[in-house]
C-alpha positions as CSV (number, residue, x, y, z in Angstrom):
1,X,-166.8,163.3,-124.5
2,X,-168.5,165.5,-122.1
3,X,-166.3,167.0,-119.3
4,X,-169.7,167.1,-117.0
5,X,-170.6,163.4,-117.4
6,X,-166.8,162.4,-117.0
7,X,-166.9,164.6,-113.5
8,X,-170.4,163.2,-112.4
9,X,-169.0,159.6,-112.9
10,X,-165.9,160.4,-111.0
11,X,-167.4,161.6,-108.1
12,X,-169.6,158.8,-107.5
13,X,-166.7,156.3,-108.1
14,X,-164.4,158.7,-105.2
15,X,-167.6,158.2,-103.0
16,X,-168.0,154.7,-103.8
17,X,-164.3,153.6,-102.9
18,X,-164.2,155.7,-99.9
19,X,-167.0,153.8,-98.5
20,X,-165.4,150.9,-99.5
21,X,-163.3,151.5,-96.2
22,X,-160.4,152.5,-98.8
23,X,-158.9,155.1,-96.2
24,X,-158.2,152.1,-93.6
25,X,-155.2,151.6,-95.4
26,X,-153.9,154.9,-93.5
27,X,-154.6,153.3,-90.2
28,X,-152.2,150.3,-91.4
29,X,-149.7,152.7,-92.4
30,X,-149.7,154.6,-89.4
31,X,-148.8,151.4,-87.3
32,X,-146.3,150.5,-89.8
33,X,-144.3,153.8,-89.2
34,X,-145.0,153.2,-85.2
35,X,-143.9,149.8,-85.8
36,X,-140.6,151.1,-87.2
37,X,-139.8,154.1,-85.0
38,X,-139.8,151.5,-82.3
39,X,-138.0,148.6,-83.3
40,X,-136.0,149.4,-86.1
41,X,-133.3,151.7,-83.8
42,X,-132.9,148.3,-81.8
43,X,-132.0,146.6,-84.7
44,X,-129.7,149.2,-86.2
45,X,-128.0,151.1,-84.0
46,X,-126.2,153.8,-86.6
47,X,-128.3,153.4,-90.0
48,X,-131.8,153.6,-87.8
49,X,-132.7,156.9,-89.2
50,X,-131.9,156.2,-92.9
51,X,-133.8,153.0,-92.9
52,X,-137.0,154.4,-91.0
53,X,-137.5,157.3,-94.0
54,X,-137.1,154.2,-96.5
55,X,-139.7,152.5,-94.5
56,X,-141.9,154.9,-94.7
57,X,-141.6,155.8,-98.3
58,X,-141.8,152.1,-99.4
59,X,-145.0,151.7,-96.9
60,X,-146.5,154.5,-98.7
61,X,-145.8,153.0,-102.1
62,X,-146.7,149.0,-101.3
63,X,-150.2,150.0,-99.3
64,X,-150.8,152.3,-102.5
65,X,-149.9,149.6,-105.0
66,X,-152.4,147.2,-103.2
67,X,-155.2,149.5,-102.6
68,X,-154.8,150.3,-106.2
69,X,-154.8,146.8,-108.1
70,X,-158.1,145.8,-106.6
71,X,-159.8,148.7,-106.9
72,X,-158.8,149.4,-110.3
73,X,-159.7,146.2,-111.4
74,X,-162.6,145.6,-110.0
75,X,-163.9,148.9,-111.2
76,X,-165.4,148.2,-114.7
77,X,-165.5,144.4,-113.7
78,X,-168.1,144.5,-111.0
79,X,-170.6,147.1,-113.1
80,X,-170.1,144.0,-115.5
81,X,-170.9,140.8,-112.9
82,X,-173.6,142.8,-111.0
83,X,-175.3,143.9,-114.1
84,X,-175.5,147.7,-113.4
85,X,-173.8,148.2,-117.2
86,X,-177.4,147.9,-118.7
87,X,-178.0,150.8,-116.6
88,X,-175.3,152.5,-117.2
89,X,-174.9,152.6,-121.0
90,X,-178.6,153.0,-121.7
91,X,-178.0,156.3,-120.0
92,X,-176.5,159.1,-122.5
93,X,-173.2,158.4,-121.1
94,X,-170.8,156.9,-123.6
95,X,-168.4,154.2,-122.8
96,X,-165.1,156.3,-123.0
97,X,-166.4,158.9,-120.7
98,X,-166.7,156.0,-118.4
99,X,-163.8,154.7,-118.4
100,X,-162.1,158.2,-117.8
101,X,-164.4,159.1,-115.3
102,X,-163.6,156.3,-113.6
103,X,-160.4,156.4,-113.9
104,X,-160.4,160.1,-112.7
105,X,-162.4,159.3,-109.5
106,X,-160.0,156.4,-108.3
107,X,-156.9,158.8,-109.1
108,X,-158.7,161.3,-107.0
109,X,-159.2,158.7,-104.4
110,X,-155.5,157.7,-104.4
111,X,-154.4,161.5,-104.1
112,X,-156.2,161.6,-100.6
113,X,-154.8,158.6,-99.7
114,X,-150.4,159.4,-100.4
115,X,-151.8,162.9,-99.0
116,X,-153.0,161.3,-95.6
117,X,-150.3,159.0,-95.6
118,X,-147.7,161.6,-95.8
119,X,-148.6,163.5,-93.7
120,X,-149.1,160.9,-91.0
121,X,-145.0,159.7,-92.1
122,X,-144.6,163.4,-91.4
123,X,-146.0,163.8,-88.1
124,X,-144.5,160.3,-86.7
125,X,-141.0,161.6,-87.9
126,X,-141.9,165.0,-86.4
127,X,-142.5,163.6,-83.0
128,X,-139.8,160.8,-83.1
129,X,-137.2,164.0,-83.6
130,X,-136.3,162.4,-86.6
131,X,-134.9,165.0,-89.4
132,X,-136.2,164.7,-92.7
133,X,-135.7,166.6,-96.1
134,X,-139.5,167.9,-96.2
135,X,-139.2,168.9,-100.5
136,X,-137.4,165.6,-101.5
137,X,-140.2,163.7,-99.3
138,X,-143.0,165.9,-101.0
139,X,-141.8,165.1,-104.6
140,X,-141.0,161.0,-104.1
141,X,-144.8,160.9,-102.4
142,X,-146.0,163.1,-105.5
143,X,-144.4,160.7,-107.9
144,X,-145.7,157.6,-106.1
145,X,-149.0,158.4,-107.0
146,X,-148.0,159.2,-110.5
147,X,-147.0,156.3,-110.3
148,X,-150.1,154.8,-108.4
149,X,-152.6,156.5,-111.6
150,X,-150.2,155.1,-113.8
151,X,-150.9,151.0,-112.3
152,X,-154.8,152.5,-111.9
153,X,-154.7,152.5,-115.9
154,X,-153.1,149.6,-116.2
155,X,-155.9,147.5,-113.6
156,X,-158.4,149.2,-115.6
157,X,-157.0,147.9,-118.8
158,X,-157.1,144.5,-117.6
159,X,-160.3,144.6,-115.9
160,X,-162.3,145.2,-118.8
161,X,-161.6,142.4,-120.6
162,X,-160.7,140.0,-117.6
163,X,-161.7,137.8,-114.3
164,X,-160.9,140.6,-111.4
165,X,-158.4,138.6,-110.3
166,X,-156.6,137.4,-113.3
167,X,-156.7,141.4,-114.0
168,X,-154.9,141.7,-110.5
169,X,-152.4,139.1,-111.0
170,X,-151.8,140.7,-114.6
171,X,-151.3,144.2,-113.3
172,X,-149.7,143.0,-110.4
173,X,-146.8,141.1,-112.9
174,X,-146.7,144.5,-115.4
175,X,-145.8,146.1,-111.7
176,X,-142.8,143.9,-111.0
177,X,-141.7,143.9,-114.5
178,X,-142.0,147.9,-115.3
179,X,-139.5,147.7,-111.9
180,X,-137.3,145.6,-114.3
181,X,-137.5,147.1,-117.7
182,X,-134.2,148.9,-117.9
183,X,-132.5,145.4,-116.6
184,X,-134.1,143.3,-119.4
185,X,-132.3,145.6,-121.7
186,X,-129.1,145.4,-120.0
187,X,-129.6,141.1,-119.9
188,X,-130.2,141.5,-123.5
189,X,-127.4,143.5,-124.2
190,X,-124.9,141.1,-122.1
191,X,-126.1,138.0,-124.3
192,X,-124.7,139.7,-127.2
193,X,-127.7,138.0,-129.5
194,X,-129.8,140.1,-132.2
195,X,-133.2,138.6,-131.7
196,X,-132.8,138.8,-127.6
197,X,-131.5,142.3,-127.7
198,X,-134.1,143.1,-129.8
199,X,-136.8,141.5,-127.7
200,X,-135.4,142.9,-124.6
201,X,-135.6,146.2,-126.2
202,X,-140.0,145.5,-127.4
203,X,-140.4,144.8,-123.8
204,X,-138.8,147.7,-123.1
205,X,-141.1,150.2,-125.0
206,X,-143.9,148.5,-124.3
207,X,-143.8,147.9,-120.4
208,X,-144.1,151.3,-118.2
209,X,-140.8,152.3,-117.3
210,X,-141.7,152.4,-113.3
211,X,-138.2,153.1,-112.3
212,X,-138.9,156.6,-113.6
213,X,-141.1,157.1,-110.6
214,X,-139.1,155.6,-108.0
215,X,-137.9,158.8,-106.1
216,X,-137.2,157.2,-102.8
217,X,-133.6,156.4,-102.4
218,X,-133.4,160.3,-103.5
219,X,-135.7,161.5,-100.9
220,X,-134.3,159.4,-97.7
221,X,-130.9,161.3,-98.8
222,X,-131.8,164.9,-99.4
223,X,-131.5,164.8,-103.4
224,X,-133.8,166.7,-105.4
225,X,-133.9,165.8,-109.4
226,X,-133.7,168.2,-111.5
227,X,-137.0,170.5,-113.1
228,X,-136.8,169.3,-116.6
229,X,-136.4,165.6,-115.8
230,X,-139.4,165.0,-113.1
231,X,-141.4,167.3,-115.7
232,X,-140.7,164.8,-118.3
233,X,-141.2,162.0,-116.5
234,X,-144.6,163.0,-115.1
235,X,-145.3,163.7,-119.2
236,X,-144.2,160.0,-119.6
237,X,-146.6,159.0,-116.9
238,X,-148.9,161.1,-118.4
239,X,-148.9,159.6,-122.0
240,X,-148.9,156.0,-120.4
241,X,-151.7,156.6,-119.0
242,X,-153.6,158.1,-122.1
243,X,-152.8,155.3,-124.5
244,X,-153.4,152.7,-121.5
245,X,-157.3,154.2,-121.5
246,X,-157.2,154.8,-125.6
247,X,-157.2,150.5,-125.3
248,X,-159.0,150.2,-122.3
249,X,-162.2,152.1,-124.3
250,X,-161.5,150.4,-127.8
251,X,-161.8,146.7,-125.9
252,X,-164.6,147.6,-123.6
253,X,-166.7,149.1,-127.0
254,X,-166.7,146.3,-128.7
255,X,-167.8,144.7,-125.7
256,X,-171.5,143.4,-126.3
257,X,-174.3,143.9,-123.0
């Protein structure tokens, strides 16, 4: 693969979404949070604070997730129903570099927008006088876009070989479940059966362990994780997202245009 082909793809993909009125999503965010810091002390008169940094932090992560899904799978999908593929792999660019390149350019994309969006959470808690534990915030909104590149592989996955929206439902459902992996195992473990223990377990290894990446409840309290464990759970991330484009290419090769 060339590095300057994957890069030249990327950048025209970042372009491409951002015209896409991607970045909106920061406007919705910001009333979200002035939503919050207004109403929610109303409601809860002793927890408000708590529960306005979990806002925040889950506003960040649900706008993401959406933003993501139909981006991501509509990425390689709508080259495919507009036709532009022809153009695209008659050129001397092969179809792994644009995969990654795509990939690349909507994870670049996604950067800006958890950036923008924390630093509007920061500047609404700022002038609400609400305190906040700045490096704990910094690392849960750096591993929800982990996570956030993480789904991008997966809606890319599914959009090569699927209707955009089936690929959305589908990537939407490996969401919910990767959320729920470490349950299945403890369900299969409390039916005390072999063959649902061990299928519990499959569904396990195979599904993204999300939970990895859910930093939140640690931020809103001040924790922060140790070194060694977010460093290997950004190399899990990491290696998820390599083998989810390793299938994502080997599928969309053997694709005939």
């Amino acid at each position: 693969m060339n590095l300057r082909r994957i890069l030249t793809v990327a950048i025209n993909v970042f372009w491409e979404v951002i015209r896409d009125r991607i970045l909106y999503i920061i406007i919705i965010f910001a009333l979200l949070m002035g939503a919050a810091v207004r109403l929610i002390p109303e409601l809860a008169a002793t927890t408000e604070k708590k529960i306005i940094l979990d806002i925040g932090l889950a506003g960040m992560s649900i706008l993401g997730l959406i933003a993501t899904v139909f981006v991501a799978t509509e990425l390689v999908n709508k080259e495919i129903e507009k036709r532009t593929v022809y153009l695209l792999v008659a050129k001397p660019i092969s179809r792994a570099e644009l995969i990654v390149g795509k990939h690349l350019g909507l994870s670049a994309v996604l950067f800006v927008l958890v950036a923008a969006m924390t630093v509007v959470y920061l500047v609404i808690l700022s002038f609400s006088r609400i305190p906040y534990p700045l490096e704990s915030i910094l690392i849960a909104s750096l591993f929800i876009w982990f996570e956030l590149c993480l789904m991008a592989g997966v809606g890319i996955l599914f959009g090569v070989f699927s209707s955009s929206l089936l690929a959305a439902l589908l990537t939407f459902g490996v969401y919910l479940m990767g959320h729920s992996t470490r349950d299945l195992v403890a369900v299969g473990k409390l039916t005390k059966n072999p063959g649902i223990e061990q299928l519990m377990m499959g569904l396990y290894l195979v599904l993204p362990d999300l939970a990895r990446f859910n930093l939140k409840n640690d931020a809103v309290y001040g924790q922060v994780p140790y070194l060694a464990g977010l460093i290997t759970d950004a190399g899990y991330g990491l290696l998820y997202v390599v083998v989810l484009l390793s299938v994502a290419i080997a599928i969309f090769s053997r694709r005939e245009f």
